[in-house]
C-alpha positions as CSV (number, residue, x, y, z in Angstrom):
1,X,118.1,91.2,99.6
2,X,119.4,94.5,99.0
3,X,119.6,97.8,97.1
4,X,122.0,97.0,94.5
5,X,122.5,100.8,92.4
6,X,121.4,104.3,93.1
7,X,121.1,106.4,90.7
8,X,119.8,110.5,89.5
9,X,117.6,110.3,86.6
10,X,115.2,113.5,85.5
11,X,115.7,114.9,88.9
12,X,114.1,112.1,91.0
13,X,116.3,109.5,92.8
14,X,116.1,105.6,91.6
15,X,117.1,102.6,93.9
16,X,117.5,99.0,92.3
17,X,117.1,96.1,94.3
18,X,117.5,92.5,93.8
19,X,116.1,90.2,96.3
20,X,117.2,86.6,97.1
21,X,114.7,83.5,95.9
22,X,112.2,82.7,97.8
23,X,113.4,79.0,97.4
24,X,116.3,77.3,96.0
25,X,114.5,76.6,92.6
26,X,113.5,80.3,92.8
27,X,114.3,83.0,90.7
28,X,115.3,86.6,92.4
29,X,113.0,89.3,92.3
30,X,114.6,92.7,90.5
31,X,113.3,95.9,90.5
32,X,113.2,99.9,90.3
33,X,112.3,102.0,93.0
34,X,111.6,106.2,92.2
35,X,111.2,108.5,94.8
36,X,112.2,112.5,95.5
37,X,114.8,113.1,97.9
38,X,113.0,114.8,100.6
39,X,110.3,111.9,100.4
40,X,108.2,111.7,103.3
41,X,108.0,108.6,104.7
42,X,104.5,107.2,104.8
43,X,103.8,108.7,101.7
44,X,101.4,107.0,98.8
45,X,103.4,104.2,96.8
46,X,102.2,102.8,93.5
47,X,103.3,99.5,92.0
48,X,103.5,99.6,88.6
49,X,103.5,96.3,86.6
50,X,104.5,96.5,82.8
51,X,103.6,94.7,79.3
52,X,105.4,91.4,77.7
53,X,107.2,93.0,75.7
54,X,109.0,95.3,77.9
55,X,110.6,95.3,81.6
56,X,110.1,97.8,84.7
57,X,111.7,100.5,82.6
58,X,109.1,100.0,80.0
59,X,106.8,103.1,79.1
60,X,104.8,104.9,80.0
61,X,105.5,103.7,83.4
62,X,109.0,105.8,83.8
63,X,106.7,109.0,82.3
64,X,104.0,108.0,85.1
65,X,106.2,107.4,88.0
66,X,107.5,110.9,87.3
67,X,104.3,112.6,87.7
68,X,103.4,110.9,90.6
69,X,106.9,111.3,92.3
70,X,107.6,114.7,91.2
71,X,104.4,116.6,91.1
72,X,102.7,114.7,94.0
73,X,105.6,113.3,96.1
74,X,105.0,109.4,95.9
75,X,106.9,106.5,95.5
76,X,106.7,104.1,92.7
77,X,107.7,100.4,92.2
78,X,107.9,98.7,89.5
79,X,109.4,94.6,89.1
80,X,110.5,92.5,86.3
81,X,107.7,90.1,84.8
82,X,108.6,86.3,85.4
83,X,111.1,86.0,82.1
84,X,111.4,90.1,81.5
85,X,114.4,92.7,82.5
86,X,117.1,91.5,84.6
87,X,115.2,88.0,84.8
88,X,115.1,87.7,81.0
89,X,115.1,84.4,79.4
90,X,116.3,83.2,76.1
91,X,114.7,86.6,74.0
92,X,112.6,87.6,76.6
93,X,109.6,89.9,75.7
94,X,106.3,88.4,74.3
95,X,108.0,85.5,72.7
96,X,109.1,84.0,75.9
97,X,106.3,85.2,77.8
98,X,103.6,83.1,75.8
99,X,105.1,79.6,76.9
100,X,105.4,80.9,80.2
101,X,101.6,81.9,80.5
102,X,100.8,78.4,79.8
103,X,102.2,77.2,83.1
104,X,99.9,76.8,86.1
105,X,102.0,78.3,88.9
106,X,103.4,81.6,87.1
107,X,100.6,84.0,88.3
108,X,101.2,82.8,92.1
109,X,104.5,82.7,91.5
110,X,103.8,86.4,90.3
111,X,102.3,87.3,93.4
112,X,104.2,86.1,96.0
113,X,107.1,88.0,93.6
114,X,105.1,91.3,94.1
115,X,104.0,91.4,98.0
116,X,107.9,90.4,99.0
117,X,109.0,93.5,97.0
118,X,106.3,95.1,98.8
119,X,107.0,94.1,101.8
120,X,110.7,95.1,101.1
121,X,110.0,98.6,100.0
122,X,107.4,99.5,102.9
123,X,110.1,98.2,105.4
124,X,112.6,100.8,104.1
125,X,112.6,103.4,106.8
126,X,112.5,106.4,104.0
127,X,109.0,104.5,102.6
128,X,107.2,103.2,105.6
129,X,103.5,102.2,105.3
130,X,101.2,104.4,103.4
131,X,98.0,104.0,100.9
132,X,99.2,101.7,98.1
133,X,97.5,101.6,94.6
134,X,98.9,99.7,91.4
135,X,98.8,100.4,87.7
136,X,99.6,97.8,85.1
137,X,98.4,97.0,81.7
138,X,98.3,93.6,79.5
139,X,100.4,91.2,81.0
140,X,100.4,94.4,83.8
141,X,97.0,92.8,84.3
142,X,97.2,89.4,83.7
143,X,99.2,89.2,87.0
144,X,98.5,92.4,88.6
145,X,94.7,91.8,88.6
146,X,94.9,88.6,90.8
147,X,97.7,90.6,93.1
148,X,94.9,93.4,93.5
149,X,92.4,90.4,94.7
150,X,95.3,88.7,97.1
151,X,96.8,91.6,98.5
152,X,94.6,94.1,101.3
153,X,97.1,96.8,100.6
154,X,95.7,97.7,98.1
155,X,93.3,101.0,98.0
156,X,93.1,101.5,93.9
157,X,93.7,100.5,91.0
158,X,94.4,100.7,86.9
159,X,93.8,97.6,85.0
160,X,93.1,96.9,80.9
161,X,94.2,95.8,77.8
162,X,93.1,92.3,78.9
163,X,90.4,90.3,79.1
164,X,89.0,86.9,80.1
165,X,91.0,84.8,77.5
166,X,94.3,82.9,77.7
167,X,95.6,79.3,78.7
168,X,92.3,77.4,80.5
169,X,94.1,77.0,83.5
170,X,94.2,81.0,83.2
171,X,90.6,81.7,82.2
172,X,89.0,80.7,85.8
173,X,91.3,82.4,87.9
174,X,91.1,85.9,86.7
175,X,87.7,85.3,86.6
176,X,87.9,84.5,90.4
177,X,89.7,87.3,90.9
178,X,88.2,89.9,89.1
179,X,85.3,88.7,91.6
180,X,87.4,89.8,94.4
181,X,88.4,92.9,93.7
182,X,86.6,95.4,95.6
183,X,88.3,98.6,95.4
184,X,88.3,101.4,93.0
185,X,89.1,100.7,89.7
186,X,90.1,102.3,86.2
187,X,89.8,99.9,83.4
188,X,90.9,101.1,80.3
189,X,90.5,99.6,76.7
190,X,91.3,100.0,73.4
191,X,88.5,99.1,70.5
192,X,90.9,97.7,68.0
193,X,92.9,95.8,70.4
194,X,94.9,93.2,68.3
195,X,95.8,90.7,70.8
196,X,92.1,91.2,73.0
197,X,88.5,91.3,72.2
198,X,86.1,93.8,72.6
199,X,84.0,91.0,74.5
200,X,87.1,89.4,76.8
201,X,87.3,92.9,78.2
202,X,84.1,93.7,78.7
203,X,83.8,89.9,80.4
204,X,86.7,91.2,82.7
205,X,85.6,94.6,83.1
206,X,81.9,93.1,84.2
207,X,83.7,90.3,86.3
208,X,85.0,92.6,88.5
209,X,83.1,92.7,91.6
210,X,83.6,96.7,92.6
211,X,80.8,99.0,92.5
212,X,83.3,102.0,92.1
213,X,85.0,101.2,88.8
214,X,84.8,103.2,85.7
215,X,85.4,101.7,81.9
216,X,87.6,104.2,79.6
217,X,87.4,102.8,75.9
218,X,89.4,104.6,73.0
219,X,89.9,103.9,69.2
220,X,93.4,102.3,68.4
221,X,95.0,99.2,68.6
222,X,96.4,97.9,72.0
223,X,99.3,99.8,72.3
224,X,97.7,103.1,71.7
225,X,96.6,104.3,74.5
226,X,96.2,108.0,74.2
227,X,98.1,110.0,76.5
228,X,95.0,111.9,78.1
229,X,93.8,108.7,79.4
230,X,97.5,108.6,81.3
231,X,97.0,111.7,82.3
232,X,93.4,110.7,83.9
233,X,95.1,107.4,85.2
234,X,97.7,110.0,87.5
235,X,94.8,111.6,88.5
236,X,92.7,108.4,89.4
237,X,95.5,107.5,91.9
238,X,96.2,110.9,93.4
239,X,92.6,111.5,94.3
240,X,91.7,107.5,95.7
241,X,95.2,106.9,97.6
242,X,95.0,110.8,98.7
243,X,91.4,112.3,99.0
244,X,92.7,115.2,97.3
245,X,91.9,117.0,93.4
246,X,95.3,117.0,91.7
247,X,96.3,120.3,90.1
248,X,96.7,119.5,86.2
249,X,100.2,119.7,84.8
250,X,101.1,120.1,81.5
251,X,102.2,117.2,79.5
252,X,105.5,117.0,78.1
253,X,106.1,113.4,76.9
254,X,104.1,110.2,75.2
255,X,104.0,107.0,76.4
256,X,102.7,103.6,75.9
257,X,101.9,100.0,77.2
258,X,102.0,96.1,75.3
């Protein structure tokens, strides 16, 4: 497991890493880590999990990682989805993604993906071990929602543009997990969601156990989310993972998340 490129992008510096399998019918884990280069160690880090149709460099989560790196001085993460990026198979995006939902093992699979690249990151001398939130959106959710549950690193979170639907091997275990999830959470929606319902959300947003959640519904279809609920989103995570009222900034770009 290593850091495999470093690179300068918008002023902040990006590491990839690969890491080995876990097993020898494994797949590698490959991902993107932003930071600034005085970053303190210790420092906030947010995982950022992306959509099915895109990879780690998928927006809005470059746009976000900016704003928390830049303006704030986190770090961000963000990994591949199981067939997305530089794990892609045959087309990759949505159209591999649905057969792959149907298996049984691909959200633990998921996980276990997730807290080895966490684990990886916060043993990195220049990160260390600091407050830890995650953001991630449709299939951001679908496994980022049971890797909130699983993992105690966790302090907050940004879920949405999912609900309690799926495969039926899927349908009990976000269910079980929402149940688990007792931090602070942003859930976000969109009313004309094509690929959710307006009741699978609110079944997940209800599920979740946490008294200190907030639901933010908007008009638009599921990839439209509008970009002052981003902006909110930076601020969610600043204030739980820091205590702090962030200082508003003004926005310069669009983003969005399928």
């Amino acid at each position: 497991m290593a850091f495999v490129e470093e690179l300068t992008r918008d002023g902040l510096h990006l590491r990839e890493f690969t890491l080995d399998p876990a097993s020898a019918d494994g797949r590698p884990v490959t991902g993107v880590l932003w930071q600034r280069a005085d970053h303190a160690s210790g420092a906030p880090l947010v995982c950022f999990g992306h959509g099915a149709s895109g990879d780690r460099y998928q927006q809005p989560i470059p746009w976000l990682s900016q704003r928390l790196v830049r303006d704030h001085g986190f770090a961000a993460m963000a990994i591949d989805g199981p067939v997305h990026g530089r794990r892609q198979k045959g087309a990759g995006g949505r159209e591999e993604f649905w057969p792959e939902w149907q298996r049984p093992s691909t959200v633990t699979e998921m996980v276990d993906d997730w807290q080895r690249a966490l684990d990886f990151i916060q043993a990195q001398e220049d990160i260390g071990v600091g407050a830890v939130g995650y953001w991630g959106l449709s299939m951001g959710t679908i496994y980022g929602a049971p890797l909130v549950a699983a993992e105690a690193r966790f302090r907050a979170a940004v879920l949405g543009l999912m609900g309690v639907s799926g495969p039926d091997h899927y349908r009990p275990l976000i269910e079980q997990a929402a149940a688990d999830i007792d931090i602070p959470v942003l859930f976000l929606m969109q009313l004309e969601d094509e690929l959710f319902s307006r009741p699978e959300c609110l079944a997940l947003f209800d599920a979740i156990s946490t008294q200190d959640k907030r639901l933010h519904a908007n008009a638009g279809l599921h990839p439209a989310v509008p970009v002052e609920e981003l902006e909110h989103s930076v601020d969610f995570l600043f204030e739980r993972l820091t205590g702090g009222t962030p200082s508003r900034a003004t926005l310069m770009t669009d983003g969005s998340s399928s």
